[in-house]
C-alpha positions as CSV (number, residue, x, y, z in Angstrom):
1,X,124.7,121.0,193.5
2,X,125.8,120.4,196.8
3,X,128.3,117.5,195.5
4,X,129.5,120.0,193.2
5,X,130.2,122.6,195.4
6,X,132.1,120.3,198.0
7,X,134.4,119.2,194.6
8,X,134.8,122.8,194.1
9,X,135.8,124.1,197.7
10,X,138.1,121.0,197.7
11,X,139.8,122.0,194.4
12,X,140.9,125.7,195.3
13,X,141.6,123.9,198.7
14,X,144.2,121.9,197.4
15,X,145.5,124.7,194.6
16,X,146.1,127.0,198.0
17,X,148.3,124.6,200.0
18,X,150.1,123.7,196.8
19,X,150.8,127.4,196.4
20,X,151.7,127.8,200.0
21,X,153.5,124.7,199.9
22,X,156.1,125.1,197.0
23,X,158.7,127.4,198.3
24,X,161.9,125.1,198.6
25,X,164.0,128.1,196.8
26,X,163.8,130.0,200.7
27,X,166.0,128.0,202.2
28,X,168.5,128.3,199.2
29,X,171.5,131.2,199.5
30,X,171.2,133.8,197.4
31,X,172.7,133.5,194.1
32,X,172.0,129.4,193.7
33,X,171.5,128.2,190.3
34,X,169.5,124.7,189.5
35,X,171.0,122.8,186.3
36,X,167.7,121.2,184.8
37,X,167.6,118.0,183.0
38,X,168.2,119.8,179.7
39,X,171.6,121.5,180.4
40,X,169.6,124.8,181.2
41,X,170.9,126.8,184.1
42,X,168.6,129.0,185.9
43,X,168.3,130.6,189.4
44,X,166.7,129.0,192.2
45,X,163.8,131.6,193.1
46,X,163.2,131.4,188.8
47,X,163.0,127.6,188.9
48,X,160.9,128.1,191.9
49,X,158.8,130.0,190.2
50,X,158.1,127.8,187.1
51,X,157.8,124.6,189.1
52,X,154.7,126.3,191.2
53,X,152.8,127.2,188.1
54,X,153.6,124.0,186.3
55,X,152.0,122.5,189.1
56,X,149.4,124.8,189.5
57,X,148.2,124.4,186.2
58,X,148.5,120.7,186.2
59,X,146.0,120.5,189.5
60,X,144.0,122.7,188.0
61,X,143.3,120.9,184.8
62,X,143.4,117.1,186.6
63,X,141.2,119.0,189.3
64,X,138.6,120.3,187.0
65,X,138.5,117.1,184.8
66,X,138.3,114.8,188.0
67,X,135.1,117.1,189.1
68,X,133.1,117.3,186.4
69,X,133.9,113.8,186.0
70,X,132.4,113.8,189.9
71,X,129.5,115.5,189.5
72,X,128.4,113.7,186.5
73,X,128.1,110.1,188.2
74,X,126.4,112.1,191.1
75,X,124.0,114.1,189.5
76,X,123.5,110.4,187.7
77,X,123.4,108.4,190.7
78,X,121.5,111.0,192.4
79,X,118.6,110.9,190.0
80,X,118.5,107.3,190.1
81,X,118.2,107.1,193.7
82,X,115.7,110.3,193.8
83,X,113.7,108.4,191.0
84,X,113.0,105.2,193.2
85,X,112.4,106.7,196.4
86,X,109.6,109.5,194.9
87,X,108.4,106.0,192.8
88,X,105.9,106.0,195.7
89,X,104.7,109.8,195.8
90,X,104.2,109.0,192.0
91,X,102.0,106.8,192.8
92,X,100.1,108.9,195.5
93,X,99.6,111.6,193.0
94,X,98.2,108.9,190.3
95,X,96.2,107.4,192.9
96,X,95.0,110.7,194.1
97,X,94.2,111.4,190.4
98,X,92.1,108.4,189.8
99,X,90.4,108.7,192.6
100,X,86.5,109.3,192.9
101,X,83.4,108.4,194.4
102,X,83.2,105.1,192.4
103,X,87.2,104.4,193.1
104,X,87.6,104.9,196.4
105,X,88.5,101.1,196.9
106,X,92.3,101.8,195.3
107,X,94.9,101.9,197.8
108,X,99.3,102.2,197.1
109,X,99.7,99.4,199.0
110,X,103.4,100.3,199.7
111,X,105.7,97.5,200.3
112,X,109.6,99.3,200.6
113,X,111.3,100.6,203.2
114,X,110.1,101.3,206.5
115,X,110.6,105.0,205.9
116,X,109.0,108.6,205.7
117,X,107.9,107.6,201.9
118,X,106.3,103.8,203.9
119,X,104.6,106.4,206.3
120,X,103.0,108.8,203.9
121,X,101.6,106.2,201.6
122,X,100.2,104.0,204.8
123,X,98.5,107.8,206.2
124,X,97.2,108.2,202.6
125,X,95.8,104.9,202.7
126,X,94.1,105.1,205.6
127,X,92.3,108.5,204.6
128,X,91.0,106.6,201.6
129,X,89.5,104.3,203.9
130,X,88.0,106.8,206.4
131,X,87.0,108.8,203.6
132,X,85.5,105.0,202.1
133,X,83.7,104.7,205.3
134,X,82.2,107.9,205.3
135,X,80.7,107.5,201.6
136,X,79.5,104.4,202.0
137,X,77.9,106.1,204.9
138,X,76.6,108.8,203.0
139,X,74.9,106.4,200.0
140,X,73.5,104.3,203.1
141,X,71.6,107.1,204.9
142,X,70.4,109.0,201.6
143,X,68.9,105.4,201.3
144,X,67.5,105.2,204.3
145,X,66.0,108.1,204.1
146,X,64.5,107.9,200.7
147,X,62.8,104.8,201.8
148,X,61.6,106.3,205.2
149,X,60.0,109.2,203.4
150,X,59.0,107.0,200.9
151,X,56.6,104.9,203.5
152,X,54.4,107.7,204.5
153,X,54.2,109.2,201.2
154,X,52.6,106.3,199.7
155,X,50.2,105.4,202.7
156,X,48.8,108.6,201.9
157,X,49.1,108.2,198.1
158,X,47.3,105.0,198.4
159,X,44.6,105.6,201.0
160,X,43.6,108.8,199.0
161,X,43.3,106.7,195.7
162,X,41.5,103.7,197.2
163,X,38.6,106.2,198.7
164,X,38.4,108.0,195.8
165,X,37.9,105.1,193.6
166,X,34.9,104.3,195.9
167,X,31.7,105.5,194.1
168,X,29.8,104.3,197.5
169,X,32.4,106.3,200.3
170,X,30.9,108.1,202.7
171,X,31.5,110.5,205.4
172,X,32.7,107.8,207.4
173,X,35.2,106.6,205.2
174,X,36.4,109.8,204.0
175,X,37.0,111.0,207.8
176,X,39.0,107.4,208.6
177,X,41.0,108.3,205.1
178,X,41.9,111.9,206.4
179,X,42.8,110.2,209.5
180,X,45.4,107.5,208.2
181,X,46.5,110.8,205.7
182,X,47.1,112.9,208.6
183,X,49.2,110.6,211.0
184,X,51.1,109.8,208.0
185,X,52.0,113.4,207.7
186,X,52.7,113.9,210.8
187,X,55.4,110.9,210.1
188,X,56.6,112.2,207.4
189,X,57.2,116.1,208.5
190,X,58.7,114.6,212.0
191,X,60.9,112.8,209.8
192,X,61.8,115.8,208.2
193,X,62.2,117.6,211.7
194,X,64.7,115.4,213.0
195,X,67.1,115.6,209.7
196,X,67.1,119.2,210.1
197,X,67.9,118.5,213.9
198,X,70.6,116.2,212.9
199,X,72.1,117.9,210.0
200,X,72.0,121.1,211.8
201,X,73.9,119.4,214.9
202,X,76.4,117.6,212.7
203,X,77.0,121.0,211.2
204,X,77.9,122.5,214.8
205,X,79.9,119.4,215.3
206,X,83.7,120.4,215.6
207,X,83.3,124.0,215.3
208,X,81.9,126.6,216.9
209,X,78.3,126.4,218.3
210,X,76.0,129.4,217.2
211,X,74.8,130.2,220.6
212,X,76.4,129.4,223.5
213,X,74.1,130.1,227.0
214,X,74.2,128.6,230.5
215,X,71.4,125.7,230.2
216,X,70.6,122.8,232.9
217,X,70.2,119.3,231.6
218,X,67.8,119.0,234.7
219,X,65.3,121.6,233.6
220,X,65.1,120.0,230.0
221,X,65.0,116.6,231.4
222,X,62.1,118.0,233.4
223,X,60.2,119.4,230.7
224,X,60.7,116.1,228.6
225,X,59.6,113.9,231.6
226,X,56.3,116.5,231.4
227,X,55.8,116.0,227.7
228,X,55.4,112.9,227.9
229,X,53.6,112.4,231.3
230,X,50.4,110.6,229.4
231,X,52.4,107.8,227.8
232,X,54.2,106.8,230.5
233,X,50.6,107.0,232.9
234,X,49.2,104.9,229.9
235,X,52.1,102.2,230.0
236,X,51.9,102.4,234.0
237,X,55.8,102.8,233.9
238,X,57.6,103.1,237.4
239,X,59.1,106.9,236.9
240,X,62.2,107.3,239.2
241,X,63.9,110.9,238.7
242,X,66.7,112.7,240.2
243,X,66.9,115.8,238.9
244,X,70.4,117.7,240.5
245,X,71.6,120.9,238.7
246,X,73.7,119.9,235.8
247,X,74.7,123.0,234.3
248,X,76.2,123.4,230.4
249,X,76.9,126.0,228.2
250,X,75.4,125.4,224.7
251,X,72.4,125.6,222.8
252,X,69.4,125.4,224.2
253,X,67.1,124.1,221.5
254,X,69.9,121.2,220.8
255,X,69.9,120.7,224.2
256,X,66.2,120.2,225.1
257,X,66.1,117.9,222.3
258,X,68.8,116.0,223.3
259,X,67.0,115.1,227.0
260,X,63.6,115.0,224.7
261,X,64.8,112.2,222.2
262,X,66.3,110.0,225.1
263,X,63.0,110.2,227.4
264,X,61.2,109.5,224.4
265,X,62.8,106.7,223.4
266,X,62.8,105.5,227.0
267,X,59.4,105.4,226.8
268,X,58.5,104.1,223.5
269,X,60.6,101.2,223.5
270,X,59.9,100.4,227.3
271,X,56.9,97.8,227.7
272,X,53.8,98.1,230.3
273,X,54.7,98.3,233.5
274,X,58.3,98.7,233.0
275,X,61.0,101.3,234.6
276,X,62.2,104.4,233.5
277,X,64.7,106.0,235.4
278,X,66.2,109.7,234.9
279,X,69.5,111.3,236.7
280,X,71.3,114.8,236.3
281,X,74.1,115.7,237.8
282,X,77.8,117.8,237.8
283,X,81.0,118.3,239.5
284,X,83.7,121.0,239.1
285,X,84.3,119.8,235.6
286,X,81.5,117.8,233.9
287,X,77.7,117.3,233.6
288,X,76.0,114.8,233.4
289,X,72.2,113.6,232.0
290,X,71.3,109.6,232.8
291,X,68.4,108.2,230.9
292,X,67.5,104.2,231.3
293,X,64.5,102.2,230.9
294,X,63.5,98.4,230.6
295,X,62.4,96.6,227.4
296,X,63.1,94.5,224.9
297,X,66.3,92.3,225.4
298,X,69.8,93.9,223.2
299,X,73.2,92.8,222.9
300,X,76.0,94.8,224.2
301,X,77.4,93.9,220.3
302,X,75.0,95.7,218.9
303,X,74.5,99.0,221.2
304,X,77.0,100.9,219.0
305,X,74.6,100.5,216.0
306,X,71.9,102.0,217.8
307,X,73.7,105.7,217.2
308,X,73.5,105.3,214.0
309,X,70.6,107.1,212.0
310,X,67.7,105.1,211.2
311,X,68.3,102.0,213.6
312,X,66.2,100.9,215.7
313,X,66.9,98.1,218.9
314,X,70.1,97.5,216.1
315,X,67.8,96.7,213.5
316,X,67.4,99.4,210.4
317,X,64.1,100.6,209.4
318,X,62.3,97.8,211.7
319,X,58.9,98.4,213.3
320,X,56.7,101.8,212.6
321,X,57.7,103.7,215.8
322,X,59.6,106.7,215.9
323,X,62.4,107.4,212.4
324,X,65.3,106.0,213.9
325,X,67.1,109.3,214.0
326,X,66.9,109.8,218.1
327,X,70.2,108.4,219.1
328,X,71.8,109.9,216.1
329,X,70.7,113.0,216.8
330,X,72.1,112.7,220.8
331,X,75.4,111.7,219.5
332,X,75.5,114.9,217.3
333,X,74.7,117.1,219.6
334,X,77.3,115.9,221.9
335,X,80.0,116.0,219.5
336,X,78.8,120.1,219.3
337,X,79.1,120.7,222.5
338,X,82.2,118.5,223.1
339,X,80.6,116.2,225.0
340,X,80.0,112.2,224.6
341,X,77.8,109.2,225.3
342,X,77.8,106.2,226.1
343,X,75.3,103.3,226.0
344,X,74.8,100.0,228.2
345,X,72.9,97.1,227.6
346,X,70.6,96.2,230.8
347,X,70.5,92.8,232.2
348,X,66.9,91.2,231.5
349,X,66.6,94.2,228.5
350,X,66.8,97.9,228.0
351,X,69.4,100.5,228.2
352,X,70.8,102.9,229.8
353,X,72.5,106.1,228.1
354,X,74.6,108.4,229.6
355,X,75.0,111.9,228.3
356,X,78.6,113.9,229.6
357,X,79.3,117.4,228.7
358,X,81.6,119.8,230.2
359,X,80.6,121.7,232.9
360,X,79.6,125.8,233.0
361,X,82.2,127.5,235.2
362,X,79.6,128.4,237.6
363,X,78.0,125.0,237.9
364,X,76.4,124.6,241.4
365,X,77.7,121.1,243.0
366,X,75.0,119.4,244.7
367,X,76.0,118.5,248.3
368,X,74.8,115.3,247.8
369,X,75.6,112.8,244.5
370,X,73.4,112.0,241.4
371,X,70.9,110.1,243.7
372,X,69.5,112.9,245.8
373,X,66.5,113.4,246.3
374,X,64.5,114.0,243.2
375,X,63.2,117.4,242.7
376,X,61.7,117.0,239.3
377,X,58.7,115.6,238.0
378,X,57.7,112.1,238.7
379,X,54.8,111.2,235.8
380,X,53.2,108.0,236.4
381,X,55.7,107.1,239.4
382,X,54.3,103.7,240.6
């Protein structure tokens, strides 16, 4: 259309400076006569006349010919080259078409020009493999999960239908079988607890957090240190705690489980005798919640592994301790409260996490750093 147009404004153009143009007659005296080829006499301003609309007419006709002749080739030509460079949106909308959960692994693959059309395709490519990523994800931890829930279930299926199938059982052995049924439900409804936990903070992940209160790391740290004051007595582990005010604003429940599943883990994977060492802290803009402990030897390779759900020490669905969720569950609950962590591998074994939201506005800032004195709990400090 726009070719056309330009023909158009072009064509009465040119028929207005013909018009204008044409007036040789003027400079003519009055009275002049022009003899034509013919023998025909006839007065200047007449022949001036009939020369203007002869050629009038004649640009007019050659005019309108030469653009529709014009717009023909570039409505033509225009298709053509509109046809090859939406070939590659075709194909994004065929891909996008085909695609499905058992597809995902089809990609447009563009190979023209490095242009807007390159750049689309190569963004829609990579979305099919995030979103790859993130099913592949999906089928992994439904897995995982089925199989964890799975355990417990049939320990109890098991134990109930070997004692039962004793005519001789007594007392004794129906108490021990209620005793391997219990802990195994216990598994299996902390299991249970910590996908809710995680689902709930992955939910709260990137949007906004359903309550939103002034909390201290350091208090939950505390009350987690507390909680599990017995294991850590029984593993004679070497407590050392430096509790400063680390003030957030978030959710408490997420919160205290976030300082709960580190300890924990601190603890559990730790081995007799070992270290565990806690630190809070803030300045003017961010908080801060250290957790380390010694154990069992891991690579720096394999420390981003550990936040994903059902890993343990890198390792999925290894030992019978704890449902590999802890670490999953700390990274989602930082994401909800736009916070991060981090993890480092400790030389001689163990780890060290550290835990960094932003500060409350009214954060107190300790006069001294992380490493003040401690002024929380100190269970089983050697």
């Amino acid at each position: 259309m726009l070719l056309v147009g330009a023909g158009a404004i072009l064509l009465i153009l040119a028929w207005v400076l013909l018009a204008d143009a044409l007036h040789p007659a003027d400079l003519l005296r009055p009275g002049t006569t022009v003899v034509l080829r013919d023998g025909r006499q006839l007065d200047a301003i007449q022949w001036q006349r009939l020369a203007a609309n002869t050629a009038s007419r004649e640009l007019l006709t050659k005019g309108l010919v030469a653009l529709l002749a014009v717009s023909i080739i570039g409505v033509a030509g225009a298709y053509a080259v509109a046809g090859r460079s939406l070939r590659p949106l075709h194909q994004v909308t065929q891909t996008a078409r085909r695609l499905g959960e058992a597809t995902l692994d089809q990609r447009i693959r563009y190979s023209g020009a490095d242009d807007e059309v390159a750049e689309l395709a190569a963004t829609f490519d990579a979305m099919l493999d995030r979103l790859a990523e993130a099913f592949e994800a999906q089928r992994r931890f439904v897995a995982n999960a089925s199989h964890e829930l799975r355990t417990p279930l049939a320990v109890m299926r098991t134990e109930i239908d070997v004692t039962m199938a004793d005519d001789e059982a007594d007392v004794a052995e129906y108490r021990r079988m209620a005793t391997v049924v219990r802990d195994a439900s216990e598994r299996a409804n902390g299991l249970v607890d910590a996908l809710l936990v995680l689902a709930r903070s992955e939910a709260q992940a990137g949007s906004r957090l359903g309550r939103r209160v002034p909390t201290d790391l350091a208090a939950g740290a505390g009350a987690a240190l507390s909680a599990m004051r017995r294991e850590t007595e029984r593993l004679s582990l070497e407590v050392r705690v430096s509790l400063a005010p680390a003030l957030v604003v978030g959710d408490p429940g997420l919160l205290e489980r976030l300082a709960g599943n580190l300890i924990e883990n601190a603890v559990r994977y730790n081995h007799g005798h070992g270290r565990l060492w806690v630190r809070t802290g803030a300045d003017a803009e961010r908080a801060w919640l250290v957790v380390g402990n010694t154990g069992f030897e891991v690579e720096q390779a394999d420390v981003p592994g550990l936040f994903e759900p059902f890993r343990r020490g890198g390792r999925e669905r290894t030992g019978a301790r704890g449902s590999g969720l802890g670490l999953s569950i700390v990274r989602a609950v930082c994401q909800a409260h736009g916070g991060t962590v981090t993890a480092t591998a400790q030389p001689g074994g163990g780890l060290e996490v550290t835990v960094t939201l932003p500060a409350a506005e009214a954060t107190p800032v300790a006069t001294g750093s992380a490493a003040a004195p401690a002024r929380g709990p100190e269970p089983g400090r050697g």
